[in-house]
C-alpha positions in Angstrom: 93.9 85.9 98.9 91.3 85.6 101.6 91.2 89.3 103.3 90.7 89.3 107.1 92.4 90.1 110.4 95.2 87.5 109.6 96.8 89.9 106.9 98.5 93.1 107.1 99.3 95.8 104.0 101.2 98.4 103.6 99.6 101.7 101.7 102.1 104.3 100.9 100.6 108.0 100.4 98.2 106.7 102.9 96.8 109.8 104.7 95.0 111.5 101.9 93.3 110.7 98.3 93.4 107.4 96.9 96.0 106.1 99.2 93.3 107.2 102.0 90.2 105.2 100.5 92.7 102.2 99.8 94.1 101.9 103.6 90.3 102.6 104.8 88.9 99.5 102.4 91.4 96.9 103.9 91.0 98.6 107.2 87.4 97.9 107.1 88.0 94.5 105.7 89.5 93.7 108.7 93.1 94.1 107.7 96.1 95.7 109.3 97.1 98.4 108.2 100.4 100.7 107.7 100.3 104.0 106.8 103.0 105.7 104.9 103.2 109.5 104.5 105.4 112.3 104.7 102.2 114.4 106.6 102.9 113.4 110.0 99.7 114.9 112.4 97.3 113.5 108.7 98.8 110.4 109.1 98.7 109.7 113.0 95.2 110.5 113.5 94.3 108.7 110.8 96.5 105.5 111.2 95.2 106.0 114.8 91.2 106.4 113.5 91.7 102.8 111.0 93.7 101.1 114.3 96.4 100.9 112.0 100.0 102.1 112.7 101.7 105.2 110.6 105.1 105.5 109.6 106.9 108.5 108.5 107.7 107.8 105.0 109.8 109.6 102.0 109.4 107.6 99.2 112.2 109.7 97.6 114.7 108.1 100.1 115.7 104.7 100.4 116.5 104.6 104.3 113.4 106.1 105.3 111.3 103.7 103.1 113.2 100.6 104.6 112.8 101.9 108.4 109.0 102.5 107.4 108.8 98.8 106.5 111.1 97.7 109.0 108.4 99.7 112.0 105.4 98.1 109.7 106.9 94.6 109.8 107.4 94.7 113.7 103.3 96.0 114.3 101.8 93.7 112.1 104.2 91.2 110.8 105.2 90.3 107.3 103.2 92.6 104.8 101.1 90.6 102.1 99.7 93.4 100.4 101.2 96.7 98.9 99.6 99.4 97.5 102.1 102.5 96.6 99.9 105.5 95.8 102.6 107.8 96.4 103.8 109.9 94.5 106.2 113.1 94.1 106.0 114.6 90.6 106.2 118.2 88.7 104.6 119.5 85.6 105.0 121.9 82.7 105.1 122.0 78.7 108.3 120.7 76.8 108.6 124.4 75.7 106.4 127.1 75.9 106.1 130.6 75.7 108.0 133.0 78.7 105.9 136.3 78.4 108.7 137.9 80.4 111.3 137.5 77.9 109.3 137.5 74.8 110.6 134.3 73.7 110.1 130.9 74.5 111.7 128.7 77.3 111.6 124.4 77.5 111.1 123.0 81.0 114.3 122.5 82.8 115.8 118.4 82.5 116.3 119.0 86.5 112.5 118.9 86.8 111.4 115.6 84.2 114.1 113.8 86.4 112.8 115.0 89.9 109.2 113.6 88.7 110.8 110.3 87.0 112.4 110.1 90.8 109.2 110.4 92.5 107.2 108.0 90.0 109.4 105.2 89.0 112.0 105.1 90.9 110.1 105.4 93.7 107.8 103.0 92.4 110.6 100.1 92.1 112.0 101.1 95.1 108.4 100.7 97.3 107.7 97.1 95.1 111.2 95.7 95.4 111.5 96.1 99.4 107.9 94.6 99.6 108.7 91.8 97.1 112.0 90.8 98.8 110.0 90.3 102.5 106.8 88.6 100.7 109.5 86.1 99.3 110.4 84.5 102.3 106.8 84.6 103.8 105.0 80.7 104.3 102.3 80.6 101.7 98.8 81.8 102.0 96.5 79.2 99.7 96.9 76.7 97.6 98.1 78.7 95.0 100.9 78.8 96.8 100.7 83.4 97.3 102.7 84.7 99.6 101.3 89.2 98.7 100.1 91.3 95.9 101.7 94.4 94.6 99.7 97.1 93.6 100.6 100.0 92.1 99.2 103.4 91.0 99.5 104.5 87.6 97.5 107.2 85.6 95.0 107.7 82.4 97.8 110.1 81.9 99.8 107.2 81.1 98.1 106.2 77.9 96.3 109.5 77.5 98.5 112.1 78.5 97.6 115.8 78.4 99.6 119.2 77.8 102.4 119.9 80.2 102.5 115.9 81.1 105.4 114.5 79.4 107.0 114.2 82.9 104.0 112.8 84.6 102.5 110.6 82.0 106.2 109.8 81.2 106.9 108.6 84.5 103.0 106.6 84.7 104.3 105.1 81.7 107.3 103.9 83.7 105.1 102.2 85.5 103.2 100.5 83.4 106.0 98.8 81.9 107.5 97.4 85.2 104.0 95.6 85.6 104.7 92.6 83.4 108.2 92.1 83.5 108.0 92.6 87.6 104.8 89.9 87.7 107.4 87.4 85.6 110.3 88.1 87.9 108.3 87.5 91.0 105.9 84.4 89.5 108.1 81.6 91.3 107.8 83.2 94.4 103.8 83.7 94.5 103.9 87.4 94.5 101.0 89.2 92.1 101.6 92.5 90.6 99.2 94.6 89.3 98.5 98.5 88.4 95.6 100.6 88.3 95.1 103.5 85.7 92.6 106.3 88.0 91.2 108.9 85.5 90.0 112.0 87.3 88.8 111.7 91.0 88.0 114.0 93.4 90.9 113.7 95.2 92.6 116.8 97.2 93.7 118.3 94.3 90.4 118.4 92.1 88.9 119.4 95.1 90.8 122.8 95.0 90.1 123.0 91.7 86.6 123.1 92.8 87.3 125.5 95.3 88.7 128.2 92.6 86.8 127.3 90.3 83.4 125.0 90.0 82.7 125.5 86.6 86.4 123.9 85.2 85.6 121.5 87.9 81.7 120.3 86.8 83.0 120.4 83.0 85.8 117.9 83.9 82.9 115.9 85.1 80.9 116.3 82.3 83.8 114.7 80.0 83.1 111.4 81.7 81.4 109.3 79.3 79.3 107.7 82.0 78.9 108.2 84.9 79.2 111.9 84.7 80.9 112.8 87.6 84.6 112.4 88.6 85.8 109.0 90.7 85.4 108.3 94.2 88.4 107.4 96.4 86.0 104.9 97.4 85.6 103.2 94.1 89.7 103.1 93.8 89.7 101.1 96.9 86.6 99.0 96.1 89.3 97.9 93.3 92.5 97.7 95.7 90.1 95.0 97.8 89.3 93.0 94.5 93.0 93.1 93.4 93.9 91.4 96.7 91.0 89.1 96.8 91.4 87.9 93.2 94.4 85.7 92.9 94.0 85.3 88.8 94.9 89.3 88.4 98.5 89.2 87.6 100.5 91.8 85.4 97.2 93.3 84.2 96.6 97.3 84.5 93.6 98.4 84.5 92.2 101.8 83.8 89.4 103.2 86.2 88.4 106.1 84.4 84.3 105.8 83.1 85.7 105.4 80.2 87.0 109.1 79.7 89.8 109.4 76.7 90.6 113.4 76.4 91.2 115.2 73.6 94.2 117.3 73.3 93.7 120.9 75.0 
């Protein structure tokens, strides 16, 4: 897909981390750009900063994600690339010791399927809503591509850690809409792709550093090479490839320097 001025994309999770770097690397590439968030005054100013346009988005309901699209689709036109980095997910060990009662507890059902809401589901939801305008959409090459869908998975999908099951479970969710998604959309020119970010210094790792710089340097350090965590930047280096590449289809790829953790 050639990227210019001609195109417009959607990026959900938009205002901060990797959705951030993503919506900044199209911007930059000349791209129109939609920011969906659920941080209002983060997103305007900087939808307003990439002269993109933001929209107020809860990937967790439906109608706000189809008026997000629908204020999108009347700024820029037909979206022909996605990338969901949204995400709304909870932690905590299958069971584990509660040092209040002496005995042990197991993390409540109500919170796996809060985080399998917020990773999958809302990961079909964002996909199939983009999929179903791309489908319609005159053709962009000779190839005959009408978008690109891509999607935001986790190391933690392959290689999850303790107190993951619902995270990595729902990243492994993910993963396996990839193929089957890229077959059900092949006759209409729409890619779909995911990528599998290991540890970046993202808002999150960032307070880790705040509390704590040593945990922080040592995560770091576990990186084969290089030995530092991922830049945003990097991510969306990858986000403009993924677009410009029409020959990745179904594939995920981990971005990780090669990091595989051992169980701790």
């Amino acid at each position: 897909m050639k990227i210019d001025n001609t195109i417009a994309a959607v990026v959900t999770g938009g205002a901060s981390g990797l959705g951030r770097a993503s919506a900044q690397a199209l911007a930059d590439a000349g791209v129109k750009v939609a920011v969906f968030d659920i941080s209002e005054e983060a997103g305007e100013a900087f939808a307003a900063e990439i002269g993109g346009v933001f929209c107020n988005v809860n990937i967790l309901d439906e109608a706000s994600v189809e008026a997000g699209f629908a204020k999108a689709r009347a700024a820029h036109g037909q979206e022909r690339v996605l990338v969901h980095c949204a995400v709304v997910a909870g932690g905590g060990k299958t069971v584990s010791y509660d040092k209040t009662t002496g005995g042990y507890k197991r993390a409540p059902t109500e919170g796996f399927a809060k985080s399998m809401e917020g990773i999958a589901v809302a990961t079909y939801r964002v996909a199939s809503i983009a999929a179903l305008g791309m489908a319609t959409a005159e053709p962009l090459n000779d190839d005959n591509e009408r978008g690109t869908i891509i999607l935001t998975s986790s190391a933690a999908s392959q290689d999850g850690q303790v107190g993951q099951v619902a995270y990595g479970g729902g990243k492994g969710a993910v993963n396996s809409m990839v193929l089957p998604m890229a077959r059900d959309l092949m006759d209409l020119g729409v890619r779909v792709n995911a990528i599998l970010p290991g540890t970046f210094a993202t808002p999150p790792m960032l307070r880790v550093k705040e509390m704590n710089e040593a945990v922080f340097d040592g995560l770091g350090r576990a990186v084969p090479f290089p030995k530092r965590l991922g830049k945003p930047e990097e991510f969306g280096s990858l986000v403009l490839e993924l677009t410009r590449n029409t020959y990745f289809n179904g594939q995920l790829i981990r971005l990780d320097g090669a990091i595989r953790m051992p169980p701790k």
